[in-house]
N, C-alpha and C positions, 0 to 999 in steps of 0.2 A: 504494500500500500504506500502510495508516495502523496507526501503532503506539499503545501508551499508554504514559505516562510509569511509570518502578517509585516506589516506595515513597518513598524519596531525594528524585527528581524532580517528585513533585505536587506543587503547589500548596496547601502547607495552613493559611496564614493563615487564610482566608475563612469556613474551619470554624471557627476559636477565636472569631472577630468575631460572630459570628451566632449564638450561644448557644442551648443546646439546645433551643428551640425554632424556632428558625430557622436550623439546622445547615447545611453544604455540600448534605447530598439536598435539603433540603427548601425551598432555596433552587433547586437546580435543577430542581428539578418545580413552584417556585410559579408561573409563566406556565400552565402546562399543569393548574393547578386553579383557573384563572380559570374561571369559568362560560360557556359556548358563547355566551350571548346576549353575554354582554361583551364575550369574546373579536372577536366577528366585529360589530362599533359599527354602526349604520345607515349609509348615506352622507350622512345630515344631520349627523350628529357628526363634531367636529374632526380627531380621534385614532380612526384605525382598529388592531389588533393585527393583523401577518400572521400569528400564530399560529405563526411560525417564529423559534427562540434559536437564538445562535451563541455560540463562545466564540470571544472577538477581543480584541488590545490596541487598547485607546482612547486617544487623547489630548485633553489641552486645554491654550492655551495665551492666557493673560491677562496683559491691560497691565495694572501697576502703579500705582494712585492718578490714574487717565486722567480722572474726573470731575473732580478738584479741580483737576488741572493743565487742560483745555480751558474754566473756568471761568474763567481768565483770557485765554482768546484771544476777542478781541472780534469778528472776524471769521469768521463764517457759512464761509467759501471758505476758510479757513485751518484751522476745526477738520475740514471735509469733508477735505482731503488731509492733516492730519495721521494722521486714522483710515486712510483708503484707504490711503496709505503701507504702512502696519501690515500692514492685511489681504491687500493684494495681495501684498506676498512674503511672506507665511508659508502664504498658501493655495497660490500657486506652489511654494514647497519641501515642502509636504507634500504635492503631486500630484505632484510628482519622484519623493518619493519609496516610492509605490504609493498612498497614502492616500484617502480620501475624505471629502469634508467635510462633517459632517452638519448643522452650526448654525456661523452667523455671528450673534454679538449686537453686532458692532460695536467693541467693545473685545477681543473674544475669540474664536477658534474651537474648535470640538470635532469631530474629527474620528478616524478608525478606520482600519487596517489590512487588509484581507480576506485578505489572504495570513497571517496570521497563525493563523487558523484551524486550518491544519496545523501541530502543536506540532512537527515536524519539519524545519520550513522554517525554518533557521538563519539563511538569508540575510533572510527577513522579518521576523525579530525584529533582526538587525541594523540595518537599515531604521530602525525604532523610536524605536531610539538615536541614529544616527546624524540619523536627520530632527531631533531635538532639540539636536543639540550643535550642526549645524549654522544651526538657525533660532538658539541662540544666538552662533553666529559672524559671522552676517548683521546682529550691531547694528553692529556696525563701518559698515558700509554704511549701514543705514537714519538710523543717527544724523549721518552725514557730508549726508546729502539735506536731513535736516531741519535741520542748519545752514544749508545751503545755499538752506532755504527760510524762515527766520528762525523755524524753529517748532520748539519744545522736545524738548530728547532723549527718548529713549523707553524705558523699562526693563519686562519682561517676566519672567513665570515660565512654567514648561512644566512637566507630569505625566503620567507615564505609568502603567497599569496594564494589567492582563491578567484576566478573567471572561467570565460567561454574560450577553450581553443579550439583548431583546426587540428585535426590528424591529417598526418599526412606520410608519404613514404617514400623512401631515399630507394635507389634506380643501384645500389650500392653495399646496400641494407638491407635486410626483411626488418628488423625494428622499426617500429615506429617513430615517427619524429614530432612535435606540437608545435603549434605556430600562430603567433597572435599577436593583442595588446596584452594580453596578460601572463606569457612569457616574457615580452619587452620590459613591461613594469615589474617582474621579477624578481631578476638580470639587474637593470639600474638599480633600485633602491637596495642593491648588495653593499655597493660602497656606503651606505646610511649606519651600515654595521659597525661598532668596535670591533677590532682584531678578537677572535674568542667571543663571539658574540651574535645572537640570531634579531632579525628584525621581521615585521611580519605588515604587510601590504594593511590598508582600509578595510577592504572587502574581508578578507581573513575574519579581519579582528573584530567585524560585525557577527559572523556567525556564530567566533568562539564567545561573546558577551552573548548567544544568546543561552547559551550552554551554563545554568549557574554556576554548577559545578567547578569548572575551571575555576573560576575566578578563588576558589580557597586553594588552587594546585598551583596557578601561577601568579606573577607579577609583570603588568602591561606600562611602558612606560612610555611615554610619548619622545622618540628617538628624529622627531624632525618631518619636512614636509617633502612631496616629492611635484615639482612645478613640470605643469602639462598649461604649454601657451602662455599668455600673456596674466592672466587670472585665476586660471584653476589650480587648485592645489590639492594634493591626495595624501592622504596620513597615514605614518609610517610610528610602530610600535615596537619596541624591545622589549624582550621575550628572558624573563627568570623565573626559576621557580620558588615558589614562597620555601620549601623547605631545602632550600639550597645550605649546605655544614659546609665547614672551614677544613679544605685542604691544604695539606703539604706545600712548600713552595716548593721550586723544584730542585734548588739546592738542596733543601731538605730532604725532598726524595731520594737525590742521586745517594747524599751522605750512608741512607737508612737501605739502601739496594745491597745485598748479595748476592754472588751469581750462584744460580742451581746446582750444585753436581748431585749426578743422582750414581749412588752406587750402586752395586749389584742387592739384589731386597734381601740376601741373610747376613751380607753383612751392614746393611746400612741399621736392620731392623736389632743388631748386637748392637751395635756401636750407640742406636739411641738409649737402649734399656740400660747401657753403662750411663752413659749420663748422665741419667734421673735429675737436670735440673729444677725440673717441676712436670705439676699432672699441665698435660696440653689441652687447651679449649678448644674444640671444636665447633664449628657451624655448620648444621648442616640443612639445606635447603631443597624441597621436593614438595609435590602438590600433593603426591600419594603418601599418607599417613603410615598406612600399612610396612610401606618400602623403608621412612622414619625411624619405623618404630625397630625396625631390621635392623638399620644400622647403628642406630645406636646402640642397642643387647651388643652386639659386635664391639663396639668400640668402648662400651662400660667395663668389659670385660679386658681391656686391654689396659684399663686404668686412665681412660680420660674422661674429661668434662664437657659434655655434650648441649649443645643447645640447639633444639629442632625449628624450625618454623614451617607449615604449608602455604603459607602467604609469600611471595618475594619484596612487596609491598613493605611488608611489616619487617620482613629480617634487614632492609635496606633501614628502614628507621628506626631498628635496632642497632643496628653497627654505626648508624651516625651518632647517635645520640652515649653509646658505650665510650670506654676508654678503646682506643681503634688497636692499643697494643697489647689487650687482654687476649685476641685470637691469634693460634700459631697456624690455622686452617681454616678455610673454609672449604663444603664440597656442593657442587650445585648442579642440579639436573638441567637440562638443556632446554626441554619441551615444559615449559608451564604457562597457566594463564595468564593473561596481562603484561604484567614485568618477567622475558622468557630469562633464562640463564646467560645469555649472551649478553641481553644489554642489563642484566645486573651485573655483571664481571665489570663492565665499564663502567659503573658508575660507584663501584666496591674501590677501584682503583684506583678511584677521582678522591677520595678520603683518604685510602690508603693505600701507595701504589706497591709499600713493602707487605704486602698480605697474599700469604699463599694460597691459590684459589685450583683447586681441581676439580672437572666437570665429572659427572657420572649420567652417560646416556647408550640410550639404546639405538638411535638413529644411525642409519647405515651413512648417513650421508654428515654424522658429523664430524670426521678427519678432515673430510674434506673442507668445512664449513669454520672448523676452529683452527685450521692452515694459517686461514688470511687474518688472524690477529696477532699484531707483534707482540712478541713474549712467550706465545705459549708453543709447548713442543708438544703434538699429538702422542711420543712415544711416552711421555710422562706424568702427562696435566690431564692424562681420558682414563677413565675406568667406565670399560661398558657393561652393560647391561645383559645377561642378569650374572651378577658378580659372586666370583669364586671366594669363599671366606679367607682363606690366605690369601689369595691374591691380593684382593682387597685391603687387607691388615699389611701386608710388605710394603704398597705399595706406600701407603698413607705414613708408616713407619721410615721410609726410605728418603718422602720428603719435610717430615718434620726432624729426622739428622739432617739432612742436609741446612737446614734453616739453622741447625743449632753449628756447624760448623767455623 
C-alpha cells in the first residue's frame, strides 16, 4: 500500500530552487519531454535513457585534497592501495547497507538506495544515515591500515539527498547509471561538508523531520545554503548522532595498537593459562539467545567473564558508556537485525580501535565479505559456524595471549 506525504511532509525545497520556470512539475515531467528519438539513443551511443525516473536518496562520498596528497607518493603500488583502501570499505558499507553503487571515479563513489523509493520505508531512510555516520566511523580503521602501511591518512566528506532521477545505461556497463538535478545537487553541496563529516540536501531533511523518531537518534545542524540563480537558495544540514562517545585521538590509538601474532592454538592456549594476569571479559554478541547461552557455558568454564547481549543496539551503548579497557574480546555474529556485525565492528572501533573483535558466522560468503576490511585477517578474526568446542576455546585463547604479549 503506498501513501503520499500531506502538506507538512513534502519535500519542498526543490520547488523554491528551480524557479518558475523550472518548478517541482516541471522538473518532474522534464525526462518525459525528452523527444522519443532521444529518449531511446541508438546502441552506437554511449548513454542510453531507460525512459524510466525514480524518486531515490542518492549518495556521494569524496576524499579530501587526494590529488595533491598522492602527488607526493612516489610509488605506483603505494598510491594503487592507498585509493583501493578507500574504495573497498566504503563500497562494502554501502552494500551492507542496501545501496548500490553506481560510479566509482576513484577518489569517490556515488551510489543510491532503492528501498528508499517507498517514502514509507523508515527503516530505508534510516539506512541512509546511518551508512554515512558509519563510513564516517570506519576512519578510525582505515586511517590505523594506512599507518600501518606508511601511507597518508585519509579525510573524507559524504552527502546525502533525496529527488527524481533518470536511469539510464552506459553502452560500456550493464550497471546502471542516475542522472538528474538531484545527482547534480548531491555532488555540489559535498564541499558544504567538514573533512569527517556528512551533510544532507533540503529534500532529505524534510522526510527525515517527518520520521519522529530520528530526531532522539540524530542531530541536524544547519551547515549553510546551496544558491541555485540569482534568488533561490536550498538548505543544507549536518548530520550527528545525539549518542555520539569520545574517541581515541589517533595518537592515542596508534600508542595503544599491538600487532597480532597468532601462535599455533596449544601453544598460544599454554602460554595464556601461564599468565593468569587476570579473569578476561568477554563480549559476546548474537540475536540467537540459545547460541549465547552456548557460548558462554563454554567460556565460564574456561574461567572468564562473560557478558551476553541479543541486541547490537544495546551492546554498542554498553561498550560506550563502560570503561572501553574492561574488555580483552569481543565476539560478534555477522547476520543480525538492524545494527549487522559488520557495521558494529566499525563503530566498536571508532571508541576503541585497540579492542579485539572476532566475528562468528555461518555465511558462506563471509571471507569473502570481511577481506575488504582493513585489519582483519579471515584466517584469525572468523570462527564459523557451527563451532567445534576446542576449536572454539584455542582459538579465542590464542588471541587473548596474543593481546597479552
Amino acid at each position: 500500500m503506498s501513501i503520499s506525504l500531506n502538506d507538512n511532509q513534502r519535500p519542498k525545497y526543490k520547488e523554491q530552487v528551480t524557479s518558475s520556470s523550472t518548478n517541482n512539475s516541471s522538473r518532474d515531467n522534464a525526462f518525459s519531454s525528452i523527444p522519443a528519438a532521444s529518449r531511446n539513443i541508438s546502441d552506437k551511443e554511449e548513454i542510453t535513457f531507460s525512459g524510466k525516473s525514480e524518486n531515490y536518496c542518492v549518495s556521494f562520498i569524496d576524499m579530501v585534497n587526494s590529488t595533491n596528497i598522492t602527488a607526493q607518493i612516489s610509488h605506483t603500488e603505494k598510491i594503487r592501495r592507498y585509493y583501493s583502501i578507500f574504495i573497498n570499505t566504503m563500497a562494502t558499507l554501502a552494500t551492507n547497507y542496501g545501496a548500490k553503487i553506481t560510479k566509482n571515479a576513484g577518489d569517490s563513489l556515488t551510489y543510491y538506495f532503492p528501498k528508499t523509493a517507498d517514502l514509507t520505508n523508515k527503516d530505508a531512510f534510516k539506512n541512509v544515515i546511518e551508512c554515512g555516520l558509519t563510513m564516517i566511523s570506519a576512519g578510525t580503521v582505515l586511517n590505523t591500515r594506512m599507518y600501518e602501511e606508511q601511507l597518508p591518512p585519509i579525510n573524507y566528506r559524504i552527502s546525502a539527498d533525496y529527488g527524481r532521477v533518470e536511469i539510464v545505461r552506459s553502452a560500456i556497463s550493464q550497471n546502471d547509471d542516475l542522472f538528474g538535478p538531484t545527482m547534480n545537487i548531491c555532488s555540489t553541496i559535498n564541499s558544504k561538508a567538514l573533512p569527517n563529516q556528512m551533510v544532507i540536501g533540503g529534500d532529505l531533511y524534510q522526510i527525515i523531520k517527518s520520521f519522529s523518531q530520528f530526531h532522539h537518534d540524530y542531530h541536524f545542524k544547519s551547515a549553510g545554503e546551496y544558491h541555485v540563480g540569482f534568488k533561490q537558495m536550498y538548505p543544507i544540514y549536518s548530520v550527528l548522532t545525539k549518542h555520539r562517545t569520545q574517541t581515541l585521538s589517533s595518537h592515542e590509538q596508534m600508542n595503544r595498537l599491538k600487532p597480532v601474532q597468532i601462535h599455533s592454538s596449544a601453544t598460544s592456549e599454554s602460554n595464556y593459562r601461564d599468565q593468569k594476569k587476570h579473569t578476561p571479559n568477554i563480549m559476546l554478541v548474537d540475536d540467537d539467545p540459545d547460541i549465547l547461552l552456548t557460548y558462554k557455558s563454554i567460556l565460564v568454564d574456561e574461567r572468564c567473564n562473560i557478558e551476553t547481549f541479543t541486541d547490537a543496539q544495546e551492546a554498542l551503548k554498553h561498550f560506550s558508556q563502560a570503561n572501553h579497557s574492561n574488555y580483552d574480546l569481543i565476539l560478534l555474529d555477522i547476520r543480525m537485525p538492524g545494527l549487522n556485525g559488520l557495521q558494529l565492528y566499525y563503530k566498536l572501533k571508532a571508541i576503541n580501535m585497540a579492542i579485539k573483535i572476532i566475528f562468528v558466522s555461518a555465511l558462506d560468503a563471509a571471507d569473502e565479505l570481511l577481506s575488504m576490511i582493513p585489519g582483519v585477517n579471515v584466517d584469525y578474526d572468523v570462527i564459523r559456524k557451527p563451532v567445534n568446542r576446542e576449536d572454539f576455546v584455542n582459538k579465542i585463547m590464542a588471541v587473548l595471549s596474543s593481546s597479552l604479549n
